[in-house]
DODOPA-991227 format. One line per field, with one value per atom (N, C-alpha, C, O): chain; atom name; x, y, z; residue number from 1. Coordinates in steps of 0.05 Angstrom, whole numbers, plus 5000, padded with zeros to 4 digits. Each point is the difference from the previous one (the first is absolute). Layout:
N
kette: [A ...]
atom: [CA ...]
c1: [X ...]
c2: [Y ...]
c3: [Z ...]
nr: [NUM ...]
% end
This chain:
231
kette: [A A A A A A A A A A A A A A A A A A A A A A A A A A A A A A A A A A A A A A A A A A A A A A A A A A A A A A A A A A A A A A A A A A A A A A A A A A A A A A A A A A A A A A A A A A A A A A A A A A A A A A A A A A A A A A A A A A A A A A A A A A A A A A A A A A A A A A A A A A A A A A A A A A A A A A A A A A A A A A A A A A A A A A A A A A A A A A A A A A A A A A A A A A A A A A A A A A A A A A A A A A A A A A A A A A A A A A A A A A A A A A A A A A A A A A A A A A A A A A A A A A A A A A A A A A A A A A A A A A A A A A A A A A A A A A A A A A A A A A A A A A A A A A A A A A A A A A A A A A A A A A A A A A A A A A A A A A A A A A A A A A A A A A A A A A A A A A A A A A A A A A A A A A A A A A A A A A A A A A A A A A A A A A A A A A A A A A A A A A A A A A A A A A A A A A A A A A A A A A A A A A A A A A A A A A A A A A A A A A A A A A A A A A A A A A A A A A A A A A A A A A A A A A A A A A A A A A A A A A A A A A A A A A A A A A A A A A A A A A A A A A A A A A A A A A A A A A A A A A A A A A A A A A A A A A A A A A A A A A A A A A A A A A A A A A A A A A A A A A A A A A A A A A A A A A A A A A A A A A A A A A A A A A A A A A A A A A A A A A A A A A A A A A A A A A A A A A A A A A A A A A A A A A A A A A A A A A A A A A A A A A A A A A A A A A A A A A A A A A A A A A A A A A A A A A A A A A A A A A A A A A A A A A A A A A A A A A A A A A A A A A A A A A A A A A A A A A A A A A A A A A A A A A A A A A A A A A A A A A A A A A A A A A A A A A A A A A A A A A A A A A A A A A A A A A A A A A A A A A A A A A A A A A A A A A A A A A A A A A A A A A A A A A A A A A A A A A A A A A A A A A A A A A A A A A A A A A A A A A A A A A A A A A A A A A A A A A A A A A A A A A A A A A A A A A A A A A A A A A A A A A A A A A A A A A A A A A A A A A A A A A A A A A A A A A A A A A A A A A A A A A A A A A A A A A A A A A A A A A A A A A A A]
atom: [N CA C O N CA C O N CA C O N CA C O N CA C O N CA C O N CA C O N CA C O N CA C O N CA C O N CA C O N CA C O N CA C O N CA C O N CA C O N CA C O N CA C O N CA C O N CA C O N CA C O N CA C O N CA C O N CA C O N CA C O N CA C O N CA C O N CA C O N CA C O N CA C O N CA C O N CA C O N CA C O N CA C O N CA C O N CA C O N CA C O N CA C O N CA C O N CA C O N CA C O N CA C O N CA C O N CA C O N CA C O N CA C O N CA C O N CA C O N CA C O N CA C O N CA C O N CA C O N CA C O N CA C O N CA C O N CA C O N CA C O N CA C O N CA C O N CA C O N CA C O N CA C O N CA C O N CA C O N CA C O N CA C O N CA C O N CA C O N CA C O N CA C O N CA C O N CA C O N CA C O N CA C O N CA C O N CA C O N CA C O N CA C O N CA C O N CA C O N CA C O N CA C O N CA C O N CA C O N CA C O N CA C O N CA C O N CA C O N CA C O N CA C O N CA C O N CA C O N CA C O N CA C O N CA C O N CA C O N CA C O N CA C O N CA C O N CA C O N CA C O N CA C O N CA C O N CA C O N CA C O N CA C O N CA C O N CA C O N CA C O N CA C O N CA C O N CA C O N CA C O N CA C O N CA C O N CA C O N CA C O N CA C O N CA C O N CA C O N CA C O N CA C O N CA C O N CA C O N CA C O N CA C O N CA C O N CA C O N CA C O N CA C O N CA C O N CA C O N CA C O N CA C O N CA C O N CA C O N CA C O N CA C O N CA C O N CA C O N CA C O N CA C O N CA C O N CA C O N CA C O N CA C O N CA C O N CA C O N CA C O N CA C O N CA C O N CA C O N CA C O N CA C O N CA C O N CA C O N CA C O N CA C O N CA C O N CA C O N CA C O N CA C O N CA C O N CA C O N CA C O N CA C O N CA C O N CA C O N CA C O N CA C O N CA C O N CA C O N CA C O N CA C O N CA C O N CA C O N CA C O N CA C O N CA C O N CA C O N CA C O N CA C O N CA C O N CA C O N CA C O N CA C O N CA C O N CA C O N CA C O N CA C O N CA C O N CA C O N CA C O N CA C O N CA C O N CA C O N CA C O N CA C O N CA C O N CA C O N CA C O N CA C O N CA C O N CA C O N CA C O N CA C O N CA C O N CA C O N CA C O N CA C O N CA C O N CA C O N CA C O N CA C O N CA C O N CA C O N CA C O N CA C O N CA C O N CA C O N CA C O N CA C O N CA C O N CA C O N CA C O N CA C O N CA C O N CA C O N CA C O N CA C O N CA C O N CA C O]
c1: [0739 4989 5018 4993 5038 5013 5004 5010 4977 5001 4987 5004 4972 4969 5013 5009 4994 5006 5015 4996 5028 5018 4985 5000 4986 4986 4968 4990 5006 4974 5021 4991 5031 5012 5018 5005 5009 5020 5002 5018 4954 5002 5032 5013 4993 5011 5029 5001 5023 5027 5012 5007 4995 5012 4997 5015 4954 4996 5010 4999 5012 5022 5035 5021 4972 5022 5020 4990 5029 5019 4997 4996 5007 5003 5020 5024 4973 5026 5016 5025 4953 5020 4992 4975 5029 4994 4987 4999 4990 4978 5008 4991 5034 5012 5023 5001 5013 5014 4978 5008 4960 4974 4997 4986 5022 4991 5016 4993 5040 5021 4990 4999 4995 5009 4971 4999 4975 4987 4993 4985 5032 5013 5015 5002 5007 5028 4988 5005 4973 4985 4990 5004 4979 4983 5014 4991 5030 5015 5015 5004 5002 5018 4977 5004 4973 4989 5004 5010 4981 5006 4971 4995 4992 4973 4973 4979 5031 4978 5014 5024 4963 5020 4980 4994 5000 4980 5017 5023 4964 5017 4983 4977 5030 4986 4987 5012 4957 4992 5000 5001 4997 4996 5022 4994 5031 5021 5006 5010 4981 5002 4982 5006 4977 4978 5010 4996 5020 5001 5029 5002 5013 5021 4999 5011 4970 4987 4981 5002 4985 4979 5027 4999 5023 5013 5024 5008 5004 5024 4989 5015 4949 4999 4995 4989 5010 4993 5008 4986 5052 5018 4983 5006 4968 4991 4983 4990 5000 4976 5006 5011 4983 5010 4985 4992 5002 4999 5023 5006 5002 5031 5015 5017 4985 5018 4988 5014 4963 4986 5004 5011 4985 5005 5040 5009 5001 5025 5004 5009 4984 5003 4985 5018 4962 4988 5010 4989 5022 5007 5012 4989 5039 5015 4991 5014 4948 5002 4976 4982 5022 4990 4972 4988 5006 4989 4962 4984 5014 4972 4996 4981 5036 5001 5002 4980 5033 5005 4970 4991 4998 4979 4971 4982 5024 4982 4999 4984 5043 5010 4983 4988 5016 4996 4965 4990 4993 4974 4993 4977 5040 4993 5003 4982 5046 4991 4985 4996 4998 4978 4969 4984 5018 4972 5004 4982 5041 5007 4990 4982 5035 4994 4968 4990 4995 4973 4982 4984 5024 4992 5005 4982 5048 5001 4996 5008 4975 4986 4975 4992 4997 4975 5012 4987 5032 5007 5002 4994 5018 5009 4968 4997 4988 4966 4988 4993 5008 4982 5014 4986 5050 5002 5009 5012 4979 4995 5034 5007 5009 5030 4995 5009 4973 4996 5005 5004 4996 4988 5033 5004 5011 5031 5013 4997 5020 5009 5017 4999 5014 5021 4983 5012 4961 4990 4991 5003 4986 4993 5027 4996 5030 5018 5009 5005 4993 5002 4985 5008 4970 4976 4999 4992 5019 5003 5031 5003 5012 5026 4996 5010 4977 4994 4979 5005 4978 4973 5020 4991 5043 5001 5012 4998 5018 5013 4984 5004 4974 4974 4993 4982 5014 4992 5031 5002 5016 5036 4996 5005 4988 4998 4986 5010 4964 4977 5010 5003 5006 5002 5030 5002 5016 5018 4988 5018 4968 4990 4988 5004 4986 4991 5028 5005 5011 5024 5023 5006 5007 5015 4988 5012 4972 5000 5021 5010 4995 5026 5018 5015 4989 5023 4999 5018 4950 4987 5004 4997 5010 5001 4975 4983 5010 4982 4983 5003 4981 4974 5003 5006 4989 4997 4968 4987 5006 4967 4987 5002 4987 4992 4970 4987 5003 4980 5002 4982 5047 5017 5000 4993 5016 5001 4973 4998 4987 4966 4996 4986 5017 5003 5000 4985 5055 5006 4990 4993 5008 4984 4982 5006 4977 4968 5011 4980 5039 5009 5012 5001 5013 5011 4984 5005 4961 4990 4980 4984 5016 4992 5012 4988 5043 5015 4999 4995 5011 4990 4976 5001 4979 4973 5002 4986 5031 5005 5015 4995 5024 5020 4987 5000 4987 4991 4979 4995 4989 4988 5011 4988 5045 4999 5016 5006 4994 5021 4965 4994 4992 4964 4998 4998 5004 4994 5024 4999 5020 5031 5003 5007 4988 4998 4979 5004 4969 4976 4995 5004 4988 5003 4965 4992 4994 4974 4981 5007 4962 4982 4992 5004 4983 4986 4986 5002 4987 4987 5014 4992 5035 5026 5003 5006 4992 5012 5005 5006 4990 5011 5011 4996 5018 5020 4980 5003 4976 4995 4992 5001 4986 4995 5028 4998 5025 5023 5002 5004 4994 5009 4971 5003 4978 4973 5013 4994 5026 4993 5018 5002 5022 5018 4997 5015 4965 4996 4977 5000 4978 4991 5010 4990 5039 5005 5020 5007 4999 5022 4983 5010 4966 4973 4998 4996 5006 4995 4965 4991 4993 4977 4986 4980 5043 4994 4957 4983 5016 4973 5000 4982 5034 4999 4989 4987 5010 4991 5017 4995 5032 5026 5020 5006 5012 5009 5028 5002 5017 5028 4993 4978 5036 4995 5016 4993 5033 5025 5006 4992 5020 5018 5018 4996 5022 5012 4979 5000 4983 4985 4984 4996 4996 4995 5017 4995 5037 5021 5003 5003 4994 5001 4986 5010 4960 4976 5011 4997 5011 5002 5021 4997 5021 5035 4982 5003 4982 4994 4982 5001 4980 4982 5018 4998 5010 5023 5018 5002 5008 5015 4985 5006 4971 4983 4994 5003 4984 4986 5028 4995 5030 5023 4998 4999 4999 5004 4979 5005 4973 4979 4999 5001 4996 5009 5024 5000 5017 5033 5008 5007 4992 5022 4976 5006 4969 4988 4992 4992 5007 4993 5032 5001 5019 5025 5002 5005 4987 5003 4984 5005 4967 4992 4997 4990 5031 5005 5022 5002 5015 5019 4991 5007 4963 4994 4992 5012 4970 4987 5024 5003 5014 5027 5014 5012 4989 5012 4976 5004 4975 4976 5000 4996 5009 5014 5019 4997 5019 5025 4994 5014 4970 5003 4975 4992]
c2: [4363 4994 4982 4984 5021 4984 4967 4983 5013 4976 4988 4976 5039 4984 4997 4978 5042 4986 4983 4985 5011 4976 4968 4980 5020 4982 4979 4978 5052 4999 4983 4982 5030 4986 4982 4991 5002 4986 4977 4983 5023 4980 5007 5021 4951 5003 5003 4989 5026 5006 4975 5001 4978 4976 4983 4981 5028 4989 5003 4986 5043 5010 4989 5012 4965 4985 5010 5006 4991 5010 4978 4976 5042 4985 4977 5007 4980 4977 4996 4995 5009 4989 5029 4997 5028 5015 4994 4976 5038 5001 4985 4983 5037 4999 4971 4986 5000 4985 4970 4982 5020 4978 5002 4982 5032 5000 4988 4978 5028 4983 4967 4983 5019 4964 4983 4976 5046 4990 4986 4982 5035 4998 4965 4983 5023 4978 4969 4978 5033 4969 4984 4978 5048 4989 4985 4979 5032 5007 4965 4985 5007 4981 4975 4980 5030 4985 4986 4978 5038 5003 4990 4976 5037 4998 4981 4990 5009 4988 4980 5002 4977 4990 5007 4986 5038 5011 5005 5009 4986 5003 5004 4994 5018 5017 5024 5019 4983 5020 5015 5024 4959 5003 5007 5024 4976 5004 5035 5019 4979 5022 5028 5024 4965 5018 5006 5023 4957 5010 5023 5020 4971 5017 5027 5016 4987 5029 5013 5022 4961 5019 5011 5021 4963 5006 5021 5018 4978 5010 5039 5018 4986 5033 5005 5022 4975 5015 5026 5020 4980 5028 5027 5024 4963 5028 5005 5020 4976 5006 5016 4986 5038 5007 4979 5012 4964 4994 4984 5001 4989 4989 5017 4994 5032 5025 5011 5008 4989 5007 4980 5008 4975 4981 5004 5003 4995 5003 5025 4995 5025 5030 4990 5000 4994 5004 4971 4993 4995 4970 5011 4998 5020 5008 5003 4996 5015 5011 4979 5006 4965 4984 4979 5009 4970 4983 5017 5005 4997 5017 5023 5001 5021 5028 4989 5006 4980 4989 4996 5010 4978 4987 5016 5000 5016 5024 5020 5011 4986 5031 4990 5015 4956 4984 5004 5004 4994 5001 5034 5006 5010 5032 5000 5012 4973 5005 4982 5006 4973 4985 5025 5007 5000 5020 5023 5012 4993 5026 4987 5008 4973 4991 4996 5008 4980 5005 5021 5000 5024 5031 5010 5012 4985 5010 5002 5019 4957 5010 5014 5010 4986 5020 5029 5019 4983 5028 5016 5024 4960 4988 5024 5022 4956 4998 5030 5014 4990 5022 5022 5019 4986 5029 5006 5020 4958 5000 5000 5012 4969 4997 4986 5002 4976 4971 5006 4980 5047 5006 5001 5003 4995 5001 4969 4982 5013 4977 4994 4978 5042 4991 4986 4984 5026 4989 4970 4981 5014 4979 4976 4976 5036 4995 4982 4978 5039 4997 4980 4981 5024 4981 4972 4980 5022 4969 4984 4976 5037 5001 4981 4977 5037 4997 4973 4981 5017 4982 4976 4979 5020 4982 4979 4975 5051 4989 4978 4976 5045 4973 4989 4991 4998 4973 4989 4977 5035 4975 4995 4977 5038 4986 4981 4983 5021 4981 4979 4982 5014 4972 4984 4977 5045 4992 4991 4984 5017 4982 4978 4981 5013 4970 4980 4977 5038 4992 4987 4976 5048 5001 5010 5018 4973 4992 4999 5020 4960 4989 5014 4998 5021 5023 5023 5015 4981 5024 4983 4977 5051 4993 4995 5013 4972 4988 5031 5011 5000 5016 4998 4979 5051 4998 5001 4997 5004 4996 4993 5015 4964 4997 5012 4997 5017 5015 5027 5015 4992 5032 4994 5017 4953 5006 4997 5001 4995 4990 5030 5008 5014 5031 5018 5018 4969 5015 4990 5017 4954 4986 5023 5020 4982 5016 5029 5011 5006 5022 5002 5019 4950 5002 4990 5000 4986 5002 5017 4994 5033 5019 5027 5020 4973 5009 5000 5019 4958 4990 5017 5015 4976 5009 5033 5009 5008 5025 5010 5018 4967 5003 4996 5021 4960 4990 5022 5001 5023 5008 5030 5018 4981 5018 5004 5019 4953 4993 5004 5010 4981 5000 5038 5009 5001 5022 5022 5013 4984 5020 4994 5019 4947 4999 4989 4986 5029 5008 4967 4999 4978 4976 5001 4998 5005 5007 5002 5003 4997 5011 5026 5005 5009 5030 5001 5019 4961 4999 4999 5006 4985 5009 5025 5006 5010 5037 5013 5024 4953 5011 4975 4976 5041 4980 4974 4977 5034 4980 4972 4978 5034 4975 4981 4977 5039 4985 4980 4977 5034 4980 4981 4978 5028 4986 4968 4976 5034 4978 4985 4976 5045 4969 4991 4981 5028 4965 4987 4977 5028 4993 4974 4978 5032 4978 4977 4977 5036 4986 4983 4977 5026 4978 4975 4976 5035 4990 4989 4977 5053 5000 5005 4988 5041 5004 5016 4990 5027 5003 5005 4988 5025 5014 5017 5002 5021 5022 5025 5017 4978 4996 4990 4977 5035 4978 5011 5024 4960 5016 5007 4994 5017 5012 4994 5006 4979 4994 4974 4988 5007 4972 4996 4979 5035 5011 5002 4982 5037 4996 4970 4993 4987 4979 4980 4988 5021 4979 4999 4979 5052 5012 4983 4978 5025 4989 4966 4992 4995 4973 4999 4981 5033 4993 5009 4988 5032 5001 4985 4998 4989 4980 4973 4988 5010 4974 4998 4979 5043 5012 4995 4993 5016 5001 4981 4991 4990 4973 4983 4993 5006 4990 5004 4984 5046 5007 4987 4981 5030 4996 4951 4986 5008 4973 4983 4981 5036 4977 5015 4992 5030 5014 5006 4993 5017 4997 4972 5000 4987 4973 4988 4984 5026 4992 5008 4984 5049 4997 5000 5006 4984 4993 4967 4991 4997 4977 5001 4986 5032 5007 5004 4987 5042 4998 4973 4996 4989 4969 4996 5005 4988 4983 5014 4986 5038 5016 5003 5008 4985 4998 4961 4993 4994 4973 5003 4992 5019 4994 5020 5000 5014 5023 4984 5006]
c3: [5882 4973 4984 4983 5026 4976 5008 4986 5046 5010 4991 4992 5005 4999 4970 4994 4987 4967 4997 4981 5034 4997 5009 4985 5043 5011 4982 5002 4978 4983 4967 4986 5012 4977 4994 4978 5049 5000 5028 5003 5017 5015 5017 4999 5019 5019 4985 4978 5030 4993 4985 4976 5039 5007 4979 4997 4979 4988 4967 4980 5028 4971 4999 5000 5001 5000 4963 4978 5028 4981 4975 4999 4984 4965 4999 4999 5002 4993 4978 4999 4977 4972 4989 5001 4990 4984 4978 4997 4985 4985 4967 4984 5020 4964 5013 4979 5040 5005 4990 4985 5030 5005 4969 4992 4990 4967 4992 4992 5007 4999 4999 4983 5039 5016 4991 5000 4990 4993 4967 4994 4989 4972 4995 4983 5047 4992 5006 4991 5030 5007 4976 4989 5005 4976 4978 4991 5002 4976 5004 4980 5042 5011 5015 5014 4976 5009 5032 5002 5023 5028 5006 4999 5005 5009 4981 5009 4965 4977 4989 4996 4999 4972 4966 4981 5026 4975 4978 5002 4972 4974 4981 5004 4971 4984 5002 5010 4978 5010 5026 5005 5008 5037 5001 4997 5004 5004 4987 5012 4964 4983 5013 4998 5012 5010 5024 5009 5007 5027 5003 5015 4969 4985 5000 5015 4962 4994 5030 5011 4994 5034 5019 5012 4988 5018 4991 5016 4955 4988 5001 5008 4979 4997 5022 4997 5020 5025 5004 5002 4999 4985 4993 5003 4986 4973 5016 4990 5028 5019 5026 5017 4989 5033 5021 5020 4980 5025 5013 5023 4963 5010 5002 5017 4973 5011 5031 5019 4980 5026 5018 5020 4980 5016 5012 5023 4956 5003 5026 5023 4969 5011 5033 5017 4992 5023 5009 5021 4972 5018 5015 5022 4981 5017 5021 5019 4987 5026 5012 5015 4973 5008 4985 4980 5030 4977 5006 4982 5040 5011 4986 4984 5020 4982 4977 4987 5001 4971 4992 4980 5033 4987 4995 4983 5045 5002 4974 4985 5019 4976 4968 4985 5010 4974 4998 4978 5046 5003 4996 4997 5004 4992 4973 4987 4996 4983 4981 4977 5034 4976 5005 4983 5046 4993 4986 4987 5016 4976 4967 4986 5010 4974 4995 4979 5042 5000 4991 4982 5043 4988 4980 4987 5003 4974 4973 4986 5004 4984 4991 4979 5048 5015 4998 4991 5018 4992 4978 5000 4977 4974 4987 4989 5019 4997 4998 4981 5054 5009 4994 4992 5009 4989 4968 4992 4993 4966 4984 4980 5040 4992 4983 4977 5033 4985 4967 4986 5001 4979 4983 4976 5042 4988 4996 5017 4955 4992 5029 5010 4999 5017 5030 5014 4992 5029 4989 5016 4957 4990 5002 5005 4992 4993 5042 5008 4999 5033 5011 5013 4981 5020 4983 5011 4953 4999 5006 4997 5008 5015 5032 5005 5009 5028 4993 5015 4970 5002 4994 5007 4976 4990 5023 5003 5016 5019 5013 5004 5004 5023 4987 5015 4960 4983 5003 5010 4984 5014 5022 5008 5006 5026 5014 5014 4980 4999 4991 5016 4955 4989 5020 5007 4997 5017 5029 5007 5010 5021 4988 5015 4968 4992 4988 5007 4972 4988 5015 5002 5009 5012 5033 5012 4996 5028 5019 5011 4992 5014 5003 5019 4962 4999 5025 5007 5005 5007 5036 5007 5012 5025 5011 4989 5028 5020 5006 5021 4962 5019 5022 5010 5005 5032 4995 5021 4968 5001 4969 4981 5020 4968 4998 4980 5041 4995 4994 4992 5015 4989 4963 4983 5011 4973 4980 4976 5041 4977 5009 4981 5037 4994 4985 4991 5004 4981 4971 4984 5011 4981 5002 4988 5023 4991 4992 4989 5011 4994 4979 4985 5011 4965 4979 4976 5044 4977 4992 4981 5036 4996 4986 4991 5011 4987 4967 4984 5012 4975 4981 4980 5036 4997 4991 4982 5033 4996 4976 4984 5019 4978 4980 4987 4998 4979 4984 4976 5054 4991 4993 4989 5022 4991 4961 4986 5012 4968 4987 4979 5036 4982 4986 4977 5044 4992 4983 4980 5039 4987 4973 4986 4997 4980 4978 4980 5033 4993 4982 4976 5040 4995 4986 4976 5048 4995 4987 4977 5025 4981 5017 5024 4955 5007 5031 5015 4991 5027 5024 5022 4970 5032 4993 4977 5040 4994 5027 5003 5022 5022 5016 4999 5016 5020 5003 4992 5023 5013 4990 5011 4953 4983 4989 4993 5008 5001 5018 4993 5038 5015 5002 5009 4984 5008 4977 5005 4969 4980 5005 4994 5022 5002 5024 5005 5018 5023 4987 5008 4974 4988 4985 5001 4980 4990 5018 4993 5028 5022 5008 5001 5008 5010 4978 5004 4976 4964 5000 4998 5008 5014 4969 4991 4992 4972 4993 4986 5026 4989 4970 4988 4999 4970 4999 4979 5044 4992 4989 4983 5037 4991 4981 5005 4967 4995 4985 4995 4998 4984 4976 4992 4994 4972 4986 4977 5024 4983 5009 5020 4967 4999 5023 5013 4993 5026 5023 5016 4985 5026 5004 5023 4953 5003 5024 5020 4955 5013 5032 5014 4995 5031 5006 5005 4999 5008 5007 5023 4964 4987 5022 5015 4988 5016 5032 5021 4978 5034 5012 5024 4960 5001 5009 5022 4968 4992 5031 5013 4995 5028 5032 5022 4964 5029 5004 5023 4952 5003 5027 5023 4963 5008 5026 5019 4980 5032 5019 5015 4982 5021 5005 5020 4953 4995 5022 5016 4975 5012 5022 5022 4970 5025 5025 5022 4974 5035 5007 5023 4971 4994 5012 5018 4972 5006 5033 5017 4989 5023 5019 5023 4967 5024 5015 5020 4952 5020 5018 5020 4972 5024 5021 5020 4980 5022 5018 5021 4970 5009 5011 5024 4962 5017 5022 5016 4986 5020 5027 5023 4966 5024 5012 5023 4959 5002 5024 5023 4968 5024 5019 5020 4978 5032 5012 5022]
nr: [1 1 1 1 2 2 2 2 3 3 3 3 4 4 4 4 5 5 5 5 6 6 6 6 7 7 7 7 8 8 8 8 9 9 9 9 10 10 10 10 11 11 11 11 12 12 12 12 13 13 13 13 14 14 14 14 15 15 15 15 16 16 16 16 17 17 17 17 18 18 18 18 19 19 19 19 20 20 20 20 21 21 21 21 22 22 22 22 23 23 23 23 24 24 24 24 25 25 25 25 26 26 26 26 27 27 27 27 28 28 28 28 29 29 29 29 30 30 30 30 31 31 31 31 32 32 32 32 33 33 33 33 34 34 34 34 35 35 35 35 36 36 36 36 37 37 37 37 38 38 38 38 39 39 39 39 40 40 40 40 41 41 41 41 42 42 42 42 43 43 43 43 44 44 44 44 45 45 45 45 46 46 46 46 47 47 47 47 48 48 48 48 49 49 49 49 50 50 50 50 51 51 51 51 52 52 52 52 53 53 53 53 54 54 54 54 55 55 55 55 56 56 56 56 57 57 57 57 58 58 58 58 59 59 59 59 60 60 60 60 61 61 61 61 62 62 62 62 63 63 63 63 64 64 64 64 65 65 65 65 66 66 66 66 67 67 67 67 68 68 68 68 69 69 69 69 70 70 70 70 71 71 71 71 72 72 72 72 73 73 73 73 74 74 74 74 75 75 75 75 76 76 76 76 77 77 77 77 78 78 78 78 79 79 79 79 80 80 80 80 81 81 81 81 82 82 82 82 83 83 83 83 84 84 84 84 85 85 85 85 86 86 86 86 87 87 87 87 88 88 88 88 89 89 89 89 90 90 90 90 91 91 91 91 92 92 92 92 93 93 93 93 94 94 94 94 95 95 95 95 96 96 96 96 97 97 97 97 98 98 98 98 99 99 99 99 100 100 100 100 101 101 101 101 102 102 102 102 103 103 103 103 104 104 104 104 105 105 105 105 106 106 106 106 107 107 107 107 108 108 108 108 109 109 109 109 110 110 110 110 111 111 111 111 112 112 112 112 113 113 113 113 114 114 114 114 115 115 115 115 116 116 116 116 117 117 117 117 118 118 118 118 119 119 119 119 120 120 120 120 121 121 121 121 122 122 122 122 123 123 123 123 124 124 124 124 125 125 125 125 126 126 126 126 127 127 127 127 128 128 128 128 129 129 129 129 130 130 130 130 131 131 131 131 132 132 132 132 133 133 133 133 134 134 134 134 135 135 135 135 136 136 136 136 137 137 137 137 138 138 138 138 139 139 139 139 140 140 140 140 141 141 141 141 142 142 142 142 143 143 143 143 144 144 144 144 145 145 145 145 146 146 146 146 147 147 147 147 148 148 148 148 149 149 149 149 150 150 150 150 151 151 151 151 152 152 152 152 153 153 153 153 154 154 154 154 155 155 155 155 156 156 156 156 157 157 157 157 158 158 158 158 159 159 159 159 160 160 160 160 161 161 161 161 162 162 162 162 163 163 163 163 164 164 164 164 165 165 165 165 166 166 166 166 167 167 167 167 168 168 168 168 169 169 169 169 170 170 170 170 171 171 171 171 172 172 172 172 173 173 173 173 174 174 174 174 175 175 175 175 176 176 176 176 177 177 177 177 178 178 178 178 179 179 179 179 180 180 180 180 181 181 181 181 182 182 182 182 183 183 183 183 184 184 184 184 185 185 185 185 186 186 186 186 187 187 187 187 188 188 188 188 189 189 189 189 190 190 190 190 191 191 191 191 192 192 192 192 193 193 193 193 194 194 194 194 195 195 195 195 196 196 196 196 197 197 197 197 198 198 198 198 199 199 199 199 200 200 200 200 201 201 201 201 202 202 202 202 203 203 203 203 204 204 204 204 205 205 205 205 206 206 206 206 207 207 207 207 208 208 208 208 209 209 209 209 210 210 210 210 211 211 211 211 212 212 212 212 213 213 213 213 214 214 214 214 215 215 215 215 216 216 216 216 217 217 217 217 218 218 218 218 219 219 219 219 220 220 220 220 221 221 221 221 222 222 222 222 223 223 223 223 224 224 224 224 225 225 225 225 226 226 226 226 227 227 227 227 228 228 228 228 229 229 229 229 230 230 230 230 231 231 231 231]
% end
């Protein structure tokens, strides 16, 4: 059994070739490019932006994660990174169904985590280049589909924990129904915010998704084209 799970998750041995540059060392060296202008000759905003996608990473566990499982290889590494973007996935489903969602602090969590995969996201379009060669760019339009389901979760659970709402959301499921609703920016109005704040929400996840589904699958699925180009 533990063959077949290694064979089902990690493919052939040979292929967990060892970490080369560590995690927190590749942040280092990627600070200094930018900063020194290595890779870009970008200036101003672009510069400023690419700064910041790359400088907070620190505040986020996935560069700690990453850090931690490189040791036992770039395969397990990557594996391990794909458990937890689906963790971050589930969890605000969880958040949801066993009525945590209803505490400042899970609200506090899931826009924590949602903010990470919006850094990150904008960090593959930004700072690209910074990012190693995909062993499969069809692994990352994946996880792409998981962080933007992630999102989608999260958002619904800030909708409800801080009762954004009109009287007609009063269960989970009309939470999550309003925010892929507004992630589509499909908008029926049967649904709608009640404050100024739940407006702004509405307006910033609208604004996110459009981005996303727009540049970044769009971004990679010309990767894919070109990687079907050369094979």
């Amino acid at each position: 059994m533990k063959k077949i799970l290694y064979k089902l998750l990690f493919g052939k041995p040979e292929y967990n070739t060892r970490q080369k540059v560590s995690a927190y060392l590749a942040y280092r060296s990627n600070l200094v490019k930018i900063w020194n202008n290595k890779t870009h000759k970008d200036i101003g905003f672009e510069k400023i932006l690419r700064l910041v996608l790359v400088g907070i990473q620190p505040i986020f566990p996935g560069i700690h994660y990453r850090q931690i499982f490189g040791r036992y290889g770039v395969i397990k590494r990557n594996v391990a990174i794909e458990f937890y973007v689906f963790f971050k996935t589930m969890l605000p489903l969880f958040f949801l169904y066993s009525g945590l969602y209803r505490h400042l602090a899970t609200v506090f969590i899931s826009s924590y985590l949602l903010t990470e995969s919006v850094v990150y996201v904008a960090s593959l379009i930004f700072v690209s280049d910074m990012f190693v060669k995909p062993r499969s760019y069809r692994r990352n339009i994946l996880m792409l589909f998981f962080n933007y389901l992630e999102i989608a979760f999260s958002f619904a659970v800030v909708y409800g924990g801080l009762h954004l709402l009109d009287e007609k959301a009063h269960s989970i499921v009309d939470f999550v129904y309003f925010s892929i609703v507004t992630s589509t920016t499909i908008g029926y109005g049967d649904i709608h915010p009640v404050s100024s704040m739940g407006k702004i929400l509405v307006c910033t996840q609208a604004i996110i998704m459009v981005a996303f589904i727009v540049l970044f699958l769009n971004f990679f699925g010309s990767k894919v084209e070109t990687l079907h180009s050369e094979e």
